[in-house]
VMD Tcl script that draws the C-alpha trace (Angstrom):
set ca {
  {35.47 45.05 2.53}
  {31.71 45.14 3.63}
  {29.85 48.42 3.27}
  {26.31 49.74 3.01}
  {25.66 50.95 -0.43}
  {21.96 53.09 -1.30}
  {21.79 51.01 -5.05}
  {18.30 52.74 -5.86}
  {15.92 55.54 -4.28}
  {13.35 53.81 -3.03}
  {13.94 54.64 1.03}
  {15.73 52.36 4.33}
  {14.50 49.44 3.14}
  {16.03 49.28 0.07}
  {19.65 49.61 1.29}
  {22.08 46.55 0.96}
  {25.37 44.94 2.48}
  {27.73 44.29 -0.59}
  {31.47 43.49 -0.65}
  {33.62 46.09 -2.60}
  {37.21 47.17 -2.83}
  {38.35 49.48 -0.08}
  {38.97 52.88 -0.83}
  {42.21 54.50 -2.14}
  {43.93 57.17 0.30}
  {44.59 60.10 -1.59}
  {47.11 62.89 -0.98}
  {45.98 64.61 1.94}
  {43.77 61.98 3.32}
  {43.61 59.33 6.02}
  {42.71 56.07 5.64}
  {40.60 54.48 8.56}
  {39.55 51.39 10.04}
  {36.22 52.24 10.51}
  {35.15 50.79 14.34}
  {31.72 53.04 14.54}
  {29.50 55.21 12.36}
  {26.85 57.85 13.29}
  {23.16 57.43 11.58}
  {21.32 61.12 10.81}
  {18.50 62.54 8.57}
  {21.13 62.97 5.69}
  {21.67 59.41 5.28}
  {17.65 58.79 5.54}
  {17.00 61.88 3.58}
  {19.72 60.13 0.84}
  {17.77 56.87 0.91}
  {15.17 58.46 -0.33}
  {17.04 60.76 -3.08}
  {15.48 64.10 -1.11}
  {19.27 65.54 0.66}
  {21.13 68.08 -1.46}
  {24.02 66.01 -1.57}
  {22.94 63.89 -4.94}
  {25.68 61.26 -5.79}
  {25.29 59.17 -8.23}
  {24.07 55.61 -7.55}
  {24.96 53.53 -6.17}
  {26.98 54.77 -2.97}
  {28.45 54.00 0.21}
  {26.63 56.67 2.52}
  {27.73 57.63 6.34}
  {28.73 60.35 7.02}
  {30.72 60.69 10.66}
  {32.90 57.59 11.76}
  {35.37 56.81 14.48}
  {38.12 54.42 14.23}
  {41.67 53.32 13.77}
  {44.14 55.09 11.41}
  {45.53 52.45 8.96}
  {47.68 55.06 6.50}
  {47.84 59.24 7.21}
  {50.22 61.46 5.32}
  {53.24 62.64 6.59}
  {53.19 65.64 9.22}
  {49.54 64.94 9.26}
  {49.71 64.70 12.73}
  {48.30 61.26 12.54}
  {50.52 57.60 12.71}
  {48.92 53.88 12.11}
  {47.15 52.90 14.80}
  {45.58 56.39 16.33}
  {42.20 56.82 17.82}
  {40.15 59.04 15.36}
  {36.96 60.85 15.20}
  {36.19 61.96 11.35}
  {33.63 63.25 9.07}
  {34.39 61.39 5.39}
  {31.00 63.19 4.25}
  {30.58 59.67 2.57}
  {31.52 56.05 2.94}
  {31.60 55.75 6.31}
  {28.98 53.16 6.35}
  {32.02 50.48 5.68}
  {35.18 48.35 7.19}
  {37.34 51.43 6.10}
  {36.56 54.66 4.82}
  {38.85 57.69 3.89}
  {38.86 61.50 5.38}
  {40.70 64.37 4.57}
  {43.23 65.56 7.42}
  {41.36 68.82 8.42}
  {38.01 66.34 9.06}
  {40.03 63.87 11.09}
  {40.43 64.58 15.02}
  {42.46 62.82 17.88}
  {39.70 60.81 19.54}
  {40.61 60.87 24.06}
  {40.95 57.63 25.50}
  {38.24 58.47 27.65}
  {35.84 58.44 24.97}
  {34.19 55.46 23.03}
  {34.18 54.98 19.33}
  {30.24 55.53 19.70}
  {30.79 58.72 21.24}
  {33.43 59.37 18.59}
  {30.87 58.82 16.01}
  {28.08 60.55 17.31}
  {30.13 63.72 18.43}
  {30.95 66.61 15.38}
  {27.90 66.70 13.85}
  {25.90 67.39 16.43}
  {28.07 69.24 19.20}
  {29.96 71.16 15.95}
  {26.54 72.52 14.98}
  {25.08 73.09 18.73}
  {28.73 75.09 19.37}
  {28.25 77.14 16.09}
  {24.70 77.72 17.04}
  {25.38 78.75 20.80}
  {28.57 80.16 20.75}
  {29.09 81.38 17.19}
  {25.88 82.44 16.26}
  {23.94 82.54 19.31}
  {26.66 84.75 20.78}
  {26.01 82.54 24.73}
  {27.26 85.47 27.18}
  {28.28 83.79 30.92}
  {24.94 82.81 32.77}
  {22.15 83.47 30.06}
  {19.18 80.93 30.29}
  {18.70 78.86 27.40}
  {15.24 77.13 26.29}
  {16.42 73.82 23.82}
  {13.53 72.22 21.72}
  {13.32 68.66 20.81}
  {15.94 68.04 23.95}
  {16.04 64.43 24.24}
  {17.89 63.78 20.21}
  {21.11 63.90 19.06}
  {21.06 67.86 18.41}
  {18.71 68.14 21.23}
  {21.31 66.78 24.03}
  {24.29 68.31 22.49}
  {22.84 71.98 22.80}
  {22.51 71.42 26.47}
  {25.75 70.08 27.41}
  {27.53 73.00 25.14}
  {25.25 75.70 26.58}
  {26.10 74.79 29.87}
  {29.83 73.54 28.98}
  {30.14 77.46 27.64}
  {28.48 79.48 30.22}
  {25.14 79.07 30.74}
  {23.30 79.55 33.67}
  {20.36 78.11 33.62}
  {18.77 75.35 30.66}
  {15.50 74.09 30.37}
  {14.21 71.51 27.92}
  {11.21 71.08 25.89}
  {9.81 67.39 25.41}
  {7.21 65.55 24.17}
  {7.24 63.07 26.71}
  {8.45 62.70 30.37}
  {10.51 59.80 29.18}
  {12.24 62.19 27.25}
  {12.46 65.09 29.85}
  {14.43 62.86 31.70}
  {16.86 61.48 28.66}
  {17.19 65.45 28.61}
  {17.49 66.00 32.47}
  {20.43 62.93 32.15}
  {22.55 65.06 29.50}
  {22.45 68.01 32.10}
  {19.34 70.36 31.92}
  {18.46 71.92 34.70}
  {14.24 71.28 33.98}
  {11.93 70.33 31.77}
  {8.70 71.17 30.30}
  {6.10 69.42 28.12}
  {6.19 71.03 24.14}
  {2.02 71.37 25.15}
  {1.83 74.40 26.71}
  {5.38 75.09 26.62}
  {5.04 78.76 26.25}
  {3.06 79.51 29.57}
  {5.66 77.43 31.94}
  {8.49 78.91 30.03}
  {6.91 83.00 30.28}
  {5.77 82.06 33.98}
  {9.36 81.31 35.18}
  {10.79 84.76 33.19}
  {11.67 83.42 29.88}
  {15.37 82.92 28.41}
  {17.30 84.53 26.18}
  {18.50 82.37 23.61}
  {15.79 79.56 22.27}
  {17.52 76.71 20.72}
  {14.59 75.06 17.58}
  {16.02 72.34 15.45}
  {12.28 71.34 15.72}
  {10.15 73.38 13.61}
  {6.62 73.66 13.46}
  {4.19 70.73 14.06}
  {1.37 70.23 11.11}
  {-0.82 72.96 12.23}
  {0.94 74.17 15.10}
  {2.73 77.61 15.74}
  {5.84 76.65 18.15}
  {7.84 78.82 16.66}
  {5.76 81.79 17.72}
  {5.67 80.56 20.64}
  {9.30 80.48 21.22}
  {9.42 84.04 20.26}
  {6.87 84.67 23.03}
  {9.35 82.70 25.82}
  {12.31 85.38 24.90}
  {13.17 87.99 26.94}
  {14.67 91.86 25.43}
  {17.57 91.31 22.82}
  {16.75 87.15 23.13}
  {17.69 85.17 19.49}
  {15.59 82.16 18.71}
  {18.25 79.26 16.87}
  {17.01 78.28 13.91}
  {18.73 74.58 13.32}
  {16.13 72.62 11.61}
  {12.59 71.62 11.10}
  {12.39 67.92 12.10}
  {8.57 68.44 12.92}
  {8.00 68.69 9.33}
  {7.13 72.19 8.46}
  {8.81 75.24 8.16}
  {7.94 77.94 10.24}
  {6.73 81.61 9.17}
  {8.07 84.17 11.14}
  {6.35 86.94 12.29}
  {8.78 89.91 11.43}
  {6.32 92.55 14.04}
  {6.78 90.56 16.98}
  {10.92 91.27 16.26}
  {10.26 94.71 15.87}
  {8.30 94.98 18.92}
  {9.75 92.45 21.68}
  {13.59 93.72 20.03}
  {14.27 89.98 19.42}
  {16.09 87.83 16.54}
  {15.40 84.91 14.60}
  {19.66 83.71 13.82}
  {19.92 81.23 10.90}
  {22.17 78.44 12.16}
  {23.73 76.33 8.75}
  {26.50 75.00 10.19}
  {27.78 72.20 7.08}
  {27.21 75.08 4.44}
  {29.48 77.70 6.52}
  {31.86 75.40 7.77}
  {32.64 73.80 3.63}
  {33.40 77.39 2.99}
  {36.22 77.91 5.56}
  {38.47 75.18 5.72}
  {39.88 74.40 9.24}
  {37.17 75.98 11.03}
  {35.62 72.52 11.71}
  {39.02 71.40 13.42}
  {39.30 74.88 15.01}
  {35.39 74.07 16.58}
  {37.08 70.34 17.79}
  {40.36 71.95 19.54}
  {37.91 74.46 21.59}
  {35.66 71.39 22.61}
  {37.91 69.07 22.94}
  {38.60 69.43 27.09}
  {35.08 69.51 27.43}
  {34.40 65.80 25.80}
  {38.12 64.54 27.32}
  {36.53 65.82 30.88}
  {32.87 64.37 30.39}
  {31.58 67.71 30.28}
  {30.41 66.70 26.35}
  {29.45 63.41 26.14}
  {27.13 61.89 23.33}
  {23.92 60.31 24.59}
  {24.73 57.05 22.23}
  {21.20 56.05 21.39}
  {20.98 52.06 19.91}
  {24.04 50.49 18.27}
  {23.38 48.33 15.05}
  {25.76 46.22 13.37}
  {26.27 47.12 10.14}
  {24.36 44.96 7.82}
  {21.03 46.09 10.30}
  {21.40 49.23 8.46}
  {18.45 49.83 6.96}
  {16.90 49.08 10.63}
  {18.77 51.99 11.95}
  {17.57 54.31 9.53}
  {13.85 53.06 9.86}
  {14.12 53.55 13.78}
  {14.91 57.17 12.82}
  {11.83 57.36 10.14}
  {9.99 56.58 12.68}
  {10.92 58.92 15.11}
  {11.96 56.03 17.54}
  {15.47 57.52 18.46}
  {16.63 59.01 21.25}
  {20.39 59.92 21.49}
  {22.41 59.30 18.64}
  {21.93 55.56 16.74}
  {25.22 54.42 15.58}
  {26.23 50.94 13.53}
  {29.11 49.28 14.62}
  {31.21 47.90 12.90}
}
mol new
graphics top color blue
foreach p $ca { graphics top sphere $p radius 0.5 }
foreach p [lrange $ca 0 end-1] q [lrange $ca 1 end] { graphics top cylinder $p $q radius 0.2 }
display resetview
């Protein structure tokens, strides 16, 4: 079969299409014709040698596919010729690629195998944020940074999906207010000056920041600022580069919390919460009410392309390779 395999360290570029034997389906595993794969920071991080999941070289990376099941196990749940969503962790980047039974979900009709690719990852971590973490009560406002990206869109559609009254996003860009307007916010505001339109319209209690800091910026303070009494700032990520400092007084004093938000880490630990987090989306994505903003498609030996669009911070939506 084809597959993408990361032969050396040395970034996107370096990245090839090779021919290898398809993988073997072990015990409690399904085997899958793999139709579309989701591209994310791990697999750019990976390039590079800098994600904490280190395999040894060389490697087929990808790692959230949709497809068509070839082989499942009995009582799996799954027969030959199923739509799937599934998270292999690796390998999806391929013709075929293998998951284990608890990472594999029924994939709706209504959905595309681009959706299906670009859906756990980022709605599973936006629902654990929101609703596990984040404890979202019915009609609380919710402020989501970096709103027009994978994570970005997913955090609106769940908060509103799961209660929320009111969400605004934060973009650089008014392209990208209204890629975040599209997936169902209610406004948006510019990240400059954030802060004052935010406070001026009576803050929100949950702030959603897979963001970060800028180089020399403070937007995490900031976001603090925006919260109102008992308000919880997410914190997802830092794609703007730096990790942020926080400023343990202003909790104290404005009776606010920063919530750490690992999802992978947390999930690994309890098996079956991941398909537990599917089953209570999954009449939200069969309705529309979740639905992936699929960014650009690639075919699959324009790999290294689709992980260079995402260096340079040219994505919006998910960017998936077909296959």
């Amino acid at each position: 079969m084809r597959a993408i395999q990361i032969t050396s360290l040395d970034g996107p570029e370096a990245v090839e299409l090779v021919d290898i034997e398809s993988p073997a389906r072990g015990e409690d595993q399904v085997l899958i014709d793999v139709k579309a794969a989701g591209v994310a920071f791990p697999e750019l991080l990976q390039s590079r040698g800098l994600y904490q999941l280190k395999p040894p070289l060389p490697f087929v990376p990808g790692a959230e596919i949709a497809g068509v099941v070839v082989e499942a196990p009995e009582g799996s749940g799954f027969a030959p010729g199923d739509r799937v969503a599934a998270l292999p962790m690796l390998g999806g980047f391929a013709e075929q690629v293998v998951a284990d039974v608890l990472l594999t979900f029924p994939l709706p009709d209504e959905v595309s195998f681009a959706e299906g690719a670009s859906f756990m990852f980022n709605y599973g971590t936006a629902y654990f944020g929101l609703v596990n973490r984040g404890q979202l009560a019915e009609g609380e406002s919710v402020l989501v940074h970096g709103a027009s990206g994978g994570v970005g869109t997913a955090a609106i559609q769940v908060a509103k999906a799961f209660g929320a009254g009111r969400v605004i996003a934060v973009t650089s860009t008014d392209a990208k207010g209204e890629i975040a307007v599209q997936a169902g916010a209610d406004e948006y505001v510019l990240s400059e000056g954030f802060k004052d339109a935010v406070k001026a319209s009576g803050g929100v209690d949950i702030v959603v920041d897979p963001v970060g800091n800028p180089p020399g910026g403070d937007r995490f303070t900031d976001s603090l600022r925006c919260l109102k009494d008992d308000g919880r700032v997410l914190v997802i990520g830092f794609t703007a580069g730096e990790i942020p400092k926080i400023p343990a007084n202003r909790l104290l004093l404005n009776n606010v919390s920063a919530v750490g938000v690992g999802w992978g880490a947390y999930a690994m630990k309890r098996p079956g919460l991941i398909k537990q987090q599917w089953e209570a989306m999954a009449d939200h994505l069969a309705s529309g009410a979740l639905k992936p903003i699929v960014g650009e498609s690639f075919p699959l030996e324009k790999a290294s392309e689709a992980l260079l669009t995402l260096d340079r911070a040219q994505a919006t939506g998910k960017l998936v390779l077909e296959v």
